[in-house]
C-alpha positions in Angstrom: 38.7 -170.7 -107.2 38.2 -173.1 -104.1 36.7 -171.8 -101.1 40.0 -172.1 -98.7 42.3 -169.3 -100.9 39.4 -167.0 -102.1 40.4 -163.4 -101.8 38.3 -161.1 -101.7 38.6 -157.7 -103.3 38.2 -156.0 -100.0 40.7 -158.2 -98.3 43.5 -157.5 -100.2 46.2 -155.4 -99.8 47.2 -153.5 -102.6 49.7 -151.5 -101.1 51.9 -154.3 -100.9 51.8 -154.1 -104.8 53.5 -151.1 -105.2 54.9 -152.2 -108.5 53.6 -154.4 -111.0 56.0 -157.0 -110.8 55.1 -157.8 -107.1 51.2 -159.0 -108.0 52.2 -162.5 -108.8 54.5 -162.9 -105.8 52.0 -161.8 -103.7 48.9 -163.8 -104.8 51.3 -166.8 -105.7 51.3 -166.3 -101.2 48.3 -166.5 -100.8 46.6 -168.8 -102.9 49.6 -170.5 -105.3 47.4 -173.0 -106.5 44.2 -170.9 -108.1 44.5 -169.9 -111.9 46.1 -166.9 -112.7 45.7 -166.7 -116.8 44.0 -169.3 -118.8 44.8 -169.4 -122.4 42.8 -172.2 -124.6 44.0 -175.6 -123.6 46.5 -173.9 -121.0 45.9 -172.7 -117.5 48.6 -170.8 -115.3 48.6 -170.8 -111.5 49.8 -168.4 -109.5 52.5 -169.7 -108.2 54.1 -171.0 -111.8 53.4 -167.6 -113.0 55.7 -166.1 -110.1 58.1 -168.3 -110.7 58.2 -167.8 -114.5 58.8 -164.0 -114.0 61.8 -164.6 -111.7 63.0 -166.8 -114.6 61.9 -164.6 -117.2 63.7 -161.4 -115.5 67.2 -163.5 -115.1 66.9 -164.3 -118.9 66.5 -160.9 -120.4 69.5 -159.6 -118.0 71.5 -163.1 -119.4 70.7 -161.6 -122.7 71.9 -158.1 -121.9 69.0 -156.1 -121.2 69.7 -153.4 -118.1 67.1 -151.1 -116.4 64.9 -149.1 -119.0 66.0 -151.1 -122.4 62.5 -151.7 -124.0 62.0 -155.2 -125.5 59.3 -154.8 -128.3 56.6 -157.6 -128.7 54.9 -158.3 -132.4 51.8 -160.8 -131.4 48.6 -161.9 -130.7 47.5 -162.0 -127.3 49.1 -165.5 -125.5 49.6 -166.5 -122.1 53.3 -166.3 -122.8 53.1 -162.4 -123.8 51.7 -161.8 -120.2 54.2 -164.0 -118.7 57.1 -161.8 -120.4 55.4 -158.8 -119.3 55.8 -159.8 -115.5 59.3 -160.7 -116.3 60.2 -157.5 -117.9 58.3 -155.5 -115.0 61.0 -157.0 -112.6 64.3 -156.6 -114.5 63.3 -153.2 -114.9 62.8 -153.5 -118.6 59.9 -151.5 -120.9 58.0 -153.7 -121.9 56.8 -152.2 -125.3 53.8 -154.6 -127.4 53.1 -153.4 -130.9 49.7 -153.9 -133.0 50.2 -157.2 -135.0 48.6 -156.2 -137.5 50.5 -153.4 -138.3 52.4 -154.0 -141.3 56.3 -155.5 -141.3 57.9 -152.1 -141.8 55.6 -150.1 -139.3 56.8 -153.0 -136.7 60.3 -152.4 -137.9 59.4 -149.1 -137.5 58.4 -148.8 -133.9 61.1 -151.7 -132.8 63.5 -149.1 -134.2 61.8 -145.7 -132.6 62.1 -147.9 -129.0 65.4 -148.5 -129.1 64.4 -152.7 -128.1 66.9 -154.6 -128.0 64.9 -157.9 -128.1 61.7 -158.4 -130.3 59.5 -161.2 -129.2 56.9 -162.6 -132.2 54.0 -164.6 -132.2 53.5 -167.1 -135.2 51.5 -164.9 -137.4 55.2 -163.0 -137.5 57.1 -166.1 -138.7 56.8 -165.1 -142.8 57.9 -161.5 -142.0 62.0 -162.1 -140.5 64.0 -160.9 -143.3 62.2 -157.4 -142.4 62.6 -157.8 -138.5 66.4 -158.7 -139.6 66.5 -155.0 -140.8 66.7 -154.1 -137.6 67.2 -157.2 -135.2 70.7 -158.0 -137.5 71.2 -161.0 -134.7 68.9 -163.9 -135.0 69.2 -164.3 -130.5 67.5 -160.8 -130.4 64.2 -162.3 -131.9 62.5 -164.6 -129.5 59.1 -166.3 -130.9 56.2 -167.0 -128.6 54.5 -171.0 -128.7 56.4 -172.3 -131.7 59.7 -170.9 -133.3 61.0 -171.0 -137.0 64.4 -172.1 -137.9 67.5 -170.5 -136.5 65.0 -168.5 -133.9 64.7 -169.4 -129.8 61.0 -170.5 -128.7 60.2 -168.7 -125.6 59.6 -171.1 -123.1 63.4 -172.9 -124.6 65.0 -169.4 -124.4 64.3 -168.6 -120.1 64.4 -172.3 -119.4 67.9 -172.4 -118.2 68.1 -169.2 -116.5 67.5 -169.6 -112.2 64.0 -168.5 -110.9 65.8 -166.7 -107.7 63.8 -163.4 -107.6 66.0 -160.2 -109.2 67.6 -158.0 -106.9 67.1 -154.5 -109.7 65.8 -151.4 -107.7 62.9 -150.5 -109.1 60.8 -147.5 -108.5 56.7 -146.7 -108.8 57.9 -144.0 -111.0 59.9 -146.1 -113.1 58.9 -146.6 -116.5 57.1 -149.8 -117.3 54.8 -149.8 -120.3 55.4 -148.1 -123.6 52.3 -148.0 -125.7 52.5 -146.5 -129.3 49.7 -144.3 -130.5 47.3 -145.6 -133.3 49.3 -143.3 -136.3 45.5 -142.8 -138.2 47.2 -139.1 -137.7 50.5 -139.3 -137.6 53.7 -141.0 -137.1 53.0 -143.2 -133.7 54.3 -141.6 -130.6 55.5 -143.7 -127.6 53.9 -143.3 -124.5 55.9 -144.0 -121.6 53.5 -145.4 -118.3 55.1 -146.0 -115.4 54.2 -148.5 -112.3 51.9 -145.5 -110.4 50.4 -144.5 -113.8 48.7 -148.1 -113.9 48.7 -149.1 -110.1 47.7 -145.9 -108.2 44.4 -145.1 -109.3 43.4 -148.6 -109.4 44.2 -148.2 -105.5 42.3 -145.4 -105.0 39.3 -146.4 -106.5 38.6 -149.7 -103.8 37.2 -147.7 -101.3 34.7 -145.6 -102.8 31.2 -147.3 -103.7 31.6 -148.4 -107.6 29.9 -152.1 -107.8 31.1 -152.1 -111.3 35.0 -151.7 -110.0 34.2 -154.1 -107.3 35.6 -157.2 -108.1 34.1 -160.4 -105.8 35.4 -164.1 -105.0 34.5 -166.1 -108.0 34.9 -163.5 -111.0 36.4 -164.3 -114.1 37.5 -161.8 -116.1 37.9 -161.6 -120.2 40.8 -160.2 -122.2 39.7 -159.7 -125.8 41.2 -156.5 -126.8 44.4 -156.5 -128.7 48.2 -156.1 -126.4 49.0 -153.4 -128.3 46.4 -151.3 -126.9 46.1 -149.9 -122.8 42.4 -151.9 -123.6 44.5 -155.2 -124.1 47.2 -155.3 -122.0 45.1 -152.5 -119.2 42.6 -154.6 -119.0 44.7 -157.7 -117.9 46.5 -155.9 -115.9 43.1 -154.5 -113.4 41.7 -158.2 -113.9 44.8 -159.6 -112.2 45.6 -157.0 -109.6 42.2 -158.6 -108.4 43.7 -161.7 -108.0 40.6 -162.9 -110.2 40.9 -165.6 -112.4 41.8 -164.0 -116.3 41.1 -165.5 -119.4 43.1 -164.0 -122.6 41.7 -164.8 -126.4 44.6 -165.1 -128.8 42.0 -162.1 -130.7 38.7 -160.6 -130.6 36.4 -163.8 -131.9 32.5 -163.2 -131.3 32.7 -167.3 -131.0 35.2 -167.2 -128.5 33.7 -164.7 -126.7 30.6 -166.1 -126.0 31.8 -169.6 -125.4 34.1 -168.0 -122.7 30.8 -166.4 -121.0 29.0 -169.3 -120.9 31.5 -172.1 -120.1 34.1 -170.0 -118.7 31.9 -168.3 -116.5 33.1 -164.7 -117.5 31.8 -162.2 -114.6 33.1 -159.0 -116.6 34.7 -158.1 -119.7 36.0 -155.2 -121.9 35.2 -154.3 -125.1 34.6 -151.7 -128.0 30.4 -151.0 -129.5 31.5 -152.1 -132.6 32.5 -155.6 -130.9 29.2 -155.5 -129.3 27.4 -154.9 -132.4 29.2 -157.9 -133.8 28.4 -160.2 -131.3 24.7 -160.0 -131.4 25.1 -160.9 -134.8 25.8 -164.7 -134.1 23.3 -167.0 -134.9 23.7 -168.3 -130.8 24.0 -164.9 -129.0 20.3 -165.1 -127.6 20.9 -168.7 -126.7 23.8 -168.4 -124.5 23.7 -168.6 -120.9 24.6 -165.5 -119.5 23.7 -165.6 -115.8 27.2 -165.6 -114.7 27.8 -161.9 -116.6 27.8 -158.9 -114.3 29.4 -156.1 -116.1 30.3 -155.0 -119.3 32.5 -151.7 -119.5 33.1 -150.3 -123.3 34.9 -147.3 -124.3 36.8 -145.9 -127.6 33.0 -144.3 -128.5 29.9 -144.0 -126.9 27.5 -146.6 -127.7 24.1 -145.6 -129.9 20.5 -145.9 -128.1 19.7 -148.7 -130.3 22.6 -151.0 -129.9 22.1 -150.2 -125.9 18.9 -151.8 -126.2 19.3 -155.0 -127.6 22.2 -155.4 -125.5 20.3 -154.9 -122.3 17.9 -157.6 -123.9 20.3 -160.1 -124.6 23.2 -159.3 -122.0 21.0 -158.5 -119.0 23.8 -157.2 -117.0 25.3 -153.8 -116.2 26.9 -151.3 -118.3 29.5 -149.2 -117.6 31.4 -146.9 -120.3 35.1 -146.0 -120.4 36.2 -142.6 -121.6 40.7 -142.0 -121.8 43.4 -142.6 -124.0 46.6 -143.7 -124.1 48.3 -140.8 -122.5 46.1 -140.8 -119.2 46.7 -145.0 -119.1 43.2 -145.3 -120.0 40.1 -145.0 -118.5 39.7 -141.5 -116.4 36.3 -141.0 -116.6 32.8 -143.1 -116.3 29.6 -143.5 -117.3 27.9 -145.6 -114.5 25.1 -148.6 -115.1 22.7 -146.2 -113.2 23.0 -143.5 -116.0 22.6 -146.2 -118.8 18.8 -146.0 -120.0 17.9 -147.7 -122.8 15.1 -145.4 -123.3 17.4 -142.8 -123.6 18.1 -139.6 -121.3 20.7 -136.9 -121.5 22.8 -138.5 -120.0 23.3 -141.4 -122.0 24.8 -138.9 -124.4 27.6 -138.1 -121.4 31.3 -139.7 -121.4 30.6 -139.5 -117.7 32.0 -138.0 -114.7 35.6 -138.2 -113.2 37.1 -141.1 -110.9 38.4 -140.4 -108.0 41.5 -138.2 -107.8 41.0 -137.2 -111.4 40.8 -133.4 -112.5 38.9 -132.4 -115.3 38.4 -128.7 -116.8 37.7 -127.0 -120.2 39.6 -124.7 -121.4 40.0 -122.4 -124.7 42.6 -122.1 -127.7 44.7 -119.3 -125.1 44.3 -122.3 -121.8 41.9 -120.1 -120.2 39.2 -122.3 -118.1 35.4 -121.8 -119.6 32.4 -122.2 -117.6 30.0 -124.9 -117.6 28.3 -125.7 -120.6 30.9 -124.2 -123.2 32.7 -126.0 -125.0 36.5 -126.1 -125.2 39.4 -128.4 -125.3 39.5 -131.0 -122.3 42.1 -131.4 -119.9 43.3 -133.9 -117.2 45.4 -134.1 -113.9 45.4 -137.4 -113.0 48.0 -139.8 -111.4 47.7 -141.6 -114.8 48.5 -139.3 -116.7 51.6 -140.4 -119.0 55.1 -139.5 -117.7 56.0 -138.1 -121.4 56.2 -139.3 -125.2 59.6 -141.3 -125.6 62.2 -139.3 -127.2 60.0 -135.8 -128.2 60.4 -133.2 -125.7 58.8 -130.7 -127.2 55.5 -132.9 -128.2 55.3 -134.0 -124.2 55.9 -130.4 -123.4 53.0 -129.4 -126.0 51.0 -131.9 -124.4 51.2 -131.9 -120.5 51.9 -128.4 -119.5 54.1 -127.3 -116.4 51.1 -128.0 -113.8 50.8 -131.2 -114.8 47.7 -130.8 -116.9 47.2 -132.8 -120.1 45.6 -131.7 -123.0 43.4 -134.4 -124.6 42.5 -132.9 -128.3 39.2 -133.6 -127.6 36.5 -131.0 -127.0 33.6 -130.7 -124.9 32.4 -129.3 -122.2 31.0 -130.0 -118.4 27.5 -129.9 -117.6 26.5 -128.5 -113.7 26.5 -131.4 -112.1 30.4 -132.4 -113.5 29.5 -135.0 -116.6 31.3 -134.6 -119.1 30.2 -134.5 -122.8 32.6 -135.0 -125.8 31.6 -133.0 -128.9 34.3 -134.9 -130.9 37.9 -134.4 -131.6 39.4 -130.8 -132.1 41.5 -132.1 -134.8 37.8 -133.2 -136.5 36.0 -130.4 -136.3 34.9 -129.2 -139.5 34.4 -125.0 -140.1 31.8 -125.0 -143.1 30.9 -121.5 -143.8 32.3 -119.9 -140.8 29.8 -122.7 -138.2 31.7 -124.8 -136.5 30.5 -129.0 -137.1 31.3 -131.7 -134.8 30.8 -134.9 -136.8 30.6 -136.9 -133.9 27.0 -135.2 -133.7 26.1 -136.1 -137.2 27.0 -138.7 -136.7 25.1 -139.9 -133.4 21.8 -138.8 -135.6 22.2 -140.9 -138.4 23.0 -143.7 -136.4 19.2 -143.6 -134.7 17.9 -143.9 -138.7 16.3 -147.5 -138.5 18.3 -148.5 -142.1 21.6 -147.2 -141.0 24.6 -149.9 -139.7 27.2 -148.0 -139.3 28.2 -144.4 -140.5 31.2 -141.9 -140.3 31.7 -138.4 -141.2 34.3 -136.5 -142.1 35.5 -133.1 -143.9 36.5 -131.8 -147.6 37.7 -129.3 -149.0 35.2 -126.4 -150.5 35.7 -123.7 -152.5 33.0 -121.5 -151.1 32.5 -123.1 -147.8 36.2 -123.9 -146.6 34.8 -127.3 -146.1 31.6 -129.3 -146.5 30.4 -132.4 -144.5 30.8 -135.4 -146.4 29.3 -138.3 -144.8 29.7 -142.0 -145.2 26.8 -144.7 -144.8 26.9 -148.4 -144.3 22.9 -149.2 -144.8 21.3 -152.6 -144.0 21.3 -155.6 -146.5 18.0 -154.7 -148.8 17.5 -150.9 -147.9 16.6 -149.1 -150.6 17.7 -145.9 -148.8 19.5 -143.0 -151.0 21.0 -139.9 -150.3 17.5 -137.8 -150.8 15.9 -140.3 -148.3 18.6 -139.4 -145.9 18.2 -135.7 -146.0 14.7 -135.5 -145.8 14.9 -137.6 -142.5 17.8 -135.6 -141.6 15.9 -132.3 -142.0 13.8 -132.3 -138.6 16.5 -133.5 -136.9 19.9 -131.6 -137.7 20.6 -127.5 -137.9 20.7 -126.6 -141.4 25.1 -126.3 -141.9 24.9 -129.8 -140.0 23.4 -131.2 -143.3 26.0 -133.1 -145.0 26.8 -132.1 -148.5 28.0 -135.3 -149.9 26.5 -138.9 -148.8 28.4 -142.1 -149.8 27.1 -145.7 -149.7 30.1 -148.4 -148.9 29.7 -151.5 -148.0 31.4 -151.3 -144.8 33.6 -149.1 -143.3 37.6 -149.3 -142.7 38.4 -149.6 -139.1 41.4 -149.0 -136.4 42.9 -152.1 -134.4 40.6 -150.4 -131.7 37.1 -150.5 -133.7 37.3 -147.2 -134.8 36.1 -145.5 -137.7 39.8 -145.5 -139.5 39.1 -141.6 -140.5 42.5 -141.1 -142.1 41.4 -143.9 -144.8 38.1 -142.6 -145.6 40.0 -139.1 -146.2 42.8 -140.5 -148.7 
């Protein structure tokens, strides 16, 4: 960023980005020469990324698209994904990515559930068109990102043509924007619909209260390694460039890539899961690189174990800052700040943290009645992020925010007095064994201190005399000798006595979610 068109984060004004379609115009004024997004050999200035949207927006109305039509996106992350998504943020278009990785007919699937009537594919997608065919039956209404197979429009070919005269669709804040699909692990995916405020406001609010970690500088770079598919991935980009800092997207989570991109990319902050973390210590260079440039790293999808906090204060140095939200509350709602991060451990650390500003939180039983502190109950959230509703089922949306504008989370917990709040786990996972109730999350955070441990997960089966028995699964170091008896005799001092898990499996590794968690539906089938 050159010293004449730094912005910084205090300088700008991010009411005149009421929408999200109006952040590259505006920083393309005033600094259209500094990088936007850089993807691998490619960089994107401001200026050609506000000028791409105009162009981008023209071609998806040339090709038919109106106000609220979805267009559904199949990739990995690219520079041209994020350029679409500015685009479709001006013609008033949902903009709807979906997990690559799914397979071809749970794309087909959610393409179908959104109604899009254009699906845009990256070229890990290019083997899988007689099944996108299925339900794009027109070859124009599949648009492939960098390089296009036969009878199929490349991307930047496709809006070439159209005129980059800025739209003149009236679009709202509380217009629809982003359509996220839940992971399924429990069910048949849900669309969450996220309008302009859900993503913008609270983002607003948040600059003038004292969060270093929020704050972003002149000269910050900031890392997108978390799939589109997820508000972690296409979120994260979003806060990154509402910064006006300089962004740089990896086509996919590579510990290589990662690194490289603190070190020579001079990455300030970044977002990422504990299992990522836990993998990038792992490379052979991760206590070589130079990481004096790194400020922040935020985390969230589970809380990170006292161990792994440790050896990445070692090797990091920087701050820490954890995440706690979800889809349906556009992400992060509440935070654990680097102050409360101790690697020798406090109660704290055990915390999801406290609420951001203009965020609501309460606990509340099976009836909706608020408990007090220190019981625990289902959490729930009044937020301006909080999702406008699940596309298409009423009844689920009405199930899930109630008339006050509450949302109901699934997860319990409960607040301590000074307003932290502390998952137990998810209500859904709660396991009744014997009439106690078990959280496996808490199981769970104890075997995970035991030195031979990697990774673990727990999770419930049926019992004939119990109702259900905890069954847990281990992942042990290479060369442990450790067997189920060893486990239970460490677990003895440490765990209540229905805590103890009746089964323990040994796996080689565990199956995971797109998001780096424990896949918990798997390990049940």
């Amino acid at each position: 960023m050159s010293a004449a068109t730094e912005v910084p984060h205090g300088d700008i004004d991010f009411a005149a980005m009421p929408k999200l379609g109006d952040i590259p115009a505006y920083f393309a004024r005033r600094k259209p020469n500094d990088v936007a997004l850089a993807f691998e050999d490619r960089e994107t200035d401001w200026a050609t990324l506000d000028r791409r949207a105009n162009r981008i927006s023209n071609a998806l109305r040339a090709a038919g698209c109106r106000k609220g039509d979805h267009i559904a996106v199949a990739s990995r992350n690219c520079d041209e994904m994020f350029e679409l998504f500015f685009g479709a943020m001006r013609a008033g278009v949902i903009f709807t990515p979906i997990i690559h990785r799914l397979a071809a007919p749970e794309i087909v699937a959610i393409a179908h559930d959104a109604e899009a009537r254009l699906l845009f594919i990256g070229t890990e997608q290019h083997d899988r068109l007689a099944a996108f065919r299925s339900v794009m039956t027109d070859d124009r209404s599949i648009i492939a990102f960098e390089s296009a197979p036969p009878g199929i429009s490349r991307f930047s070919d496709w809006y070439a043509a159209a005129g980059d005269t800025p739209p003149d669709t009236d679009i709202a804040p509380g217009d629809v924007a982003l359509q996220l699909y839940t992971s399924g692990t429990t069910g048949k995916p849900k669309g969450v619909m996220l309008s302009h405020d859900n993503i913008l406001k609270m983002r607003r609010d948040m600059v003038p209260h004292d969060m270093p970690w929020n704050r972003w500088e002149d000269g910050d770079v900031n890392l997108v390694a978390m799939p589109n598919g997820h508000i972690a991935g296409t979120g994260w980009c979003v806060v990154g460039l509402l910064s006006g800092v300089r962004t740089i997207i990896l086509r996919d989570f590579d510990p290589a890539a990662v690194l490289e991109s603190i070190e020579k990319g001079g990455v300030t902050r970044l977002f990422l899961v504990p299992t990522a973390l836990q993998v990038i210590l792992m490379m052979p260079n991760a206590r070589h690189v130079d990481y004096s440039n790194l400020r922040y790293i935020l985390y969230g999808a589970s809380p990170i174990a006292l161990d792994l906090l440790r050896e990445c204060t070692e090797v990091f140095g920087c701050g820490f800052c954890q995440q706690y939200g979800m889809t349906e509350t556009t992400g992060t709602v509440v935070y654990l700040p680097p102050e409360d991060h101790d690697p020798k451990g406090t109660a704290r650390m055990r915390a999801a943290g406290r609420a951001l500003p203009g965020v609501k939180l309460r606990i509340v039983d099976a009836s909706g009645n608020s408990l007090p502190t220190g019981e625990i109950g289902e959490v729930q959230v009044l937020s301006d992020s909080n999702m406008k509703g699940y596309w298409n089922q009423p009844e689920q949306t009405e199930r899930t925010i109630n008339t006050d504008g509450w949302l109901s989370t699934g997860d319990a917990g409960y607040l301590d007095e000074d307003g932290y709040l502390f998952i137990q786990d998810r209500i859904k996972d709660m396991i009744c064994s014997g009439g106690e109730n078990v959280y496996p999350i808490e199981l769970e955070s104890v075997l995970s201190q035991h030195p031979d441990i990697d990774s673990v997960a727990v999770v419930g089966i049926a019992d004939v005399e119990f109702g259900q028995r905890l069954k847990a699964i281990v992942v042990k170091h290479q060369n442990s000798s450790l067997d189920a008896a060893k486990v239970r005799d460490w677990l003895k001092s440490r765990i209540a006595r229905h805590q103890m898990p009746a089964v323990i499996e040994f796996r080689d590794d565990l199956p995971y979610t797109s998001l780096g968690k424990p896949d918990k539906k798997a390990l049940c089938n």
